[in-house]
C-alpha positions as CSV (number, residue, x, y, z in Angstrom):
1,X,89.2,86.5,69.6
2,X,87.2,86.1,72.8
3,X,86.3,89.9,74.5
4,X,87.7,91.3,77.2
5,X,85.5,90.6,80.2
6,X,82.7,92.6,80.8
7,X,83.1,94.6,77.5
8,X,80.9,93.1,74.9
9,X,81.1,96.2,72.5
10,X,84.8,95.5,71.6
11,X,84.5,92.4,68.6
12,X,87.4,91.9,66.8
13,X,87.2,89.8,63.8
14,X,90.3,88.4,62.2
15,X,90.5,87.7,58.4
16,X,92.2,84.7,58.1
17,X,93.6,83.7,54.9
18,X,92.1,80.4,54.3
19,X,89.0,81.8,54.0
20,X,87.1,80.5,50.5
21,X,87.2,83.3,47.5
22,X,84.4,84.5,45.5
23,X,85.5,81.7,43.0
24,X,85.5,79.1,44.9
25,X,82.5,79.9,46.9
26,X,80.5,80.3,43.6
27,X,81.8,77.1,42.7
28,X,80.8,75.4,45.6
29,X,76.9,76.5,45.1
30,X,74.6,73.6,43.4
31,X,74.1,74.0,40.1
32,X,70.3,74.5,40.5
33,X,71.3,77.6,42.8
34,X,74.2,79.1,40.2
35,X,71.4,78.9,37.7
36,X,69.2,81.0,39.6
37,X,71.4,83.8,40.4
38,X,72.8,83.8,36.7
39,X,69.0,83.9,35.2
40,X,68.3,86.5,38.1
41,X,70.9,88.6,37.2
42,X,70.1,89.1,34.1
43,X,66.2,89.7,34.3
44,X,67.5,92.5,36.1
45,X,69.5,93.4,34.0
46,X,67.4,93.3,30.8
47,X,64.8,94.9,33.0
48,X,66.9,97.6,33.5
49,X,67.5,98.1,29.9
50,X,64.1,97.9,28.9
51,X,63.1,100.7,31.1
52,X,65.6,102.6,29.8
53,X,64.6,102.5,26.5
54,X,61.1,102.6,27.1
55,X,60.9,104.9,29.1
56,X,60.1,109.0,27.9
57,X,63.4,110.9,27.9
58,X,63.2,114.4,27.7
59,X,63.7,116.3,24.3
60,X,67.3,117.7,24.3
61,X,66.3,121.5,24.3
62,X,66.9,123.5,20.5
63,X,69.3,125.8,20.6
64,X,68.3,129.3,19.7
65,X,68.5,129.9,15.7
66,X,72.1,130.3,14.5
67,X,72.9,133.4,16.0
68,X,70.7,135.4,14.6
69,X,73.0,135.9,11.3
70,X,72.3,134.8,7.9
71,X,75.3,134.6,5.6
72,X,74.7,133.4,1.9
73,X,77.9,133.4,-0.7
74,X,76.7,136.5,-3.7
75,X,79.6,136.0,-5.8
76,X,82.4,133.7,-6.9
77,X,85.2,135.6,-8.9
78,X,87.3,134.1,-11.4
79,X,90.8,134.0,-10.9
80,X,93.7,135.4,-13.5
81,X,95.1,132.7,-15.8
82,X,98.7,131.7,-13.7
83,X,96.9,132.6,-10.5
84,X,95.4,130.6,-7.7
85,X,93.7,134.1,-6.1
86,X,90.0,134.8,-6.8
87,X,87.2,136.7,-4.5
88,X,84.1,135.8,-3.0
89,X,81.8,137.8,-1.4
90,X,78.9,137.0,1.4
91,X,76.1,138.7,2.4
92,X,75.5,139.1,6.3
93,X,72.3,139.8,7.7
94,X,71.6,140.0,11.2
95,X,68.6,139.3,13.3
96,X,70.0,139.7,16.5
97,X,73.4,141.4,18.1
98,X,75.9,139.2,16.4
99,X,80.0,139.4,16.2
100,X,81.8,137.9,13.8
101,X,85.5,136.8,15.4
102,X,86.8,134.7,13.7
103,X,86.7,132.0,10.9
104,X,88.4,128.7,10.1
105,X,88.2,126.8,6.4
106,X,86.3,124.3,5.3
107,X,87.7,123.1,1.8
108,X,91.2,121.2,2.5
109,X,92.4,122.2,-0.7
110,X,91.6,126.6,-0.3
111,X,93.2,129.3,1.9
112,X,90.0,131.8,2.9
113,X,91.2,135.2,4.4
114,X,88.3,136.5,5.8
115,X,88.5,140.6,6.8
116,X,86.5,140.4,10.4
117,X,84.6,143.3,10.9
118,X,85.1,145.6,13.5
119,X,82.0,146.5,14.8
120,X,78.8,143.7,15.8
121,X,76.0,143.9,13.3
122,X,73.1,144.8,15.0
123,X,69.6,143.5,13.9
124,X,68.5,143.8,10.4
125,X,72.0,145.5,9.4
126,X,73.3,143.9,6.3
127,X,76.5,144.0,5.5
128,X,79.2,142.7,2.5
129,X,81.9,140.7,3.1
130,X,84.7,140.4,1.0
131,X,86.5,137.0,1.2
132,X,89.8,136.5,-0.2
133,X,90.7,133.1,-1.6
134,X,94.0,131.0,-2.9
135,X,94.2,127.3,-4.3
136,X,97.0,125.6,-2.3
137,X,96.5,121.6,-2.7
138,X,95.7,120.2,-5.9
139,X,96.1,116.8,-4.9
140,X,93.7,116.3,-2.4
141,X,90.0,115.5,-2.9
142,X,87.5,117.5,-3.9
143,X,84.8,117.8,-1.3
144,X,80.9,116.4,-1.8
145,X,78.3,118.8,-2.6
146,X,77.1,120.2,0.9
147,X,80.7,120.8,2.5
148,X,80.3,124.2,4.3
149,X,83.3,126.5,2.6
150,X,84.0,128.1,5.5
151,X,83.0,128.2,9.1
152,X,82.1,131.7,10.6
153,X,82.8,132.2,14.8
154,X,79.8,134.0,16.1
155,X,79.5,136.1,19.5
156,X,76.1,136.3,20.9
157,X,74.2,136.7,24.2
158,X,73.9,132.9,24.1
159,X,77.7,132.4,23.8
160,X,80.0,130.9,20.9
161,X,78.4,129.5,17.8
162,X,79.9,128.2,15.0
163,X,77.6,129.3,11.2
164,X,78.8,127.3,8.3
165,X,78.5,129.2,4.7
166,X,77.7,126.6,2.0
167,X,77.5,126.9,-1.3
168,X,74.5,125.8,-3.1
169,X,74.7,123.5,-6.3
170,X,75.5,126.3,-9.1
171,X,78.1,128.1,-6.5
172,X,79.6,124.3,-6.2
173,X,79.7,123.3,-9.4
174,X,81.7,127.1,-10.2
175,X,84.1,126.6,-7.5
176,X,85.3,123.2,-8.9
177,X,85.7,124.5,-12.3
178,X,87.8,127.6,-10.7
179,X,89.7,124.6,-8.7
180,X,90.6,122.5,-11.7
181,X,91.5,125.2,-13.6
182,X,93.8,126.8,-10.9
183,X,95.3,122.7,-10.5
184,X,95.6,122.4,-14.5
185,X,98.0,125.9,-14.8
């Protein structure tokens, strides 16, 4: 389109549709020149990449100690013969404010009530907990050495954190014989 006279500002360009595509415009390059942009492209490319893995990256920060609770498992009980219930009791102690508020298992084949308690424990309080335990799937895998029991839900002044309680290698080895016995009656 030709503009209006004495206006120069005013350029209209029209699209017209038999205007060459991407494809066909890359296709109508020389080979020599195609070459060049491909090779280009990716130097860049791996330049890019290289930087980014060569260059320092800042070290994620650590997160503050667990919450500022330790939990260790003090005793395994032995169920009845005929039933799948047995204890176990952890010992809590707290380096900081902590809350306990909640807890999830960590076995597939064990049902964990855990008694939350009431109050926070505040720093170097100790305190029992009394865990309450029932085999419910005999037919599923035992877990590796290492698998937390249980997961405790912690409440700090740096927010939600999640403490798992595992067992060492005698407490392991104990809780698998309680768990084939409960599965053999």
């Amino acid at each position: 389109m030709t503009p209006p006279e004495g206006n120069r500002d005013d350029v209209v360009e029209v699209l017209d549709s038999n205007r060459p595509g991407l494809k066909e415009r890359w296709q109508a390059l020389p080979p020599r020149a195609r070459a060049t942009v491909a090779l280009s492209t990716c130097l860049v490319v791996l330049a890019l990449l290289a930087g980014y893995f060569l260059a320092p990256h800042p070290a994620a920060p650590q997160p503050p100690p667990v919450a500022g609770l330790h939990v260790r498992i003090t005793h395994i009980g032995v169920p009845p013969p005929g039933n799948p219930y047995f204890g176990l009791r952890l010992r809590a102690t707290a380096t900081s404010l902590v809350a306990i508020s909640g807890s999830r298992e960590g076995y597939p084949d064990l049902i964990l009530y855990v008694p939350l308690p009431a109050n926070p424990l505040a720093p170097g309080q100790v305190r029992s907990l009394y865990v309450r335990a029932a085999v419910c799937n005999c037919w599923l895998p035992r877990p590796p050495s290492g698998t937390p029991l249980l997961y405790l839900t912690l409440h700090t002044s740096h927010g939600e954190r999640y403490l798992a309680v595992v067992p060492n290698r005698g407490q392991f080895e104990r809780l698998n014989r309680i768990l084939r016995r409960a599965c053999a009656n």
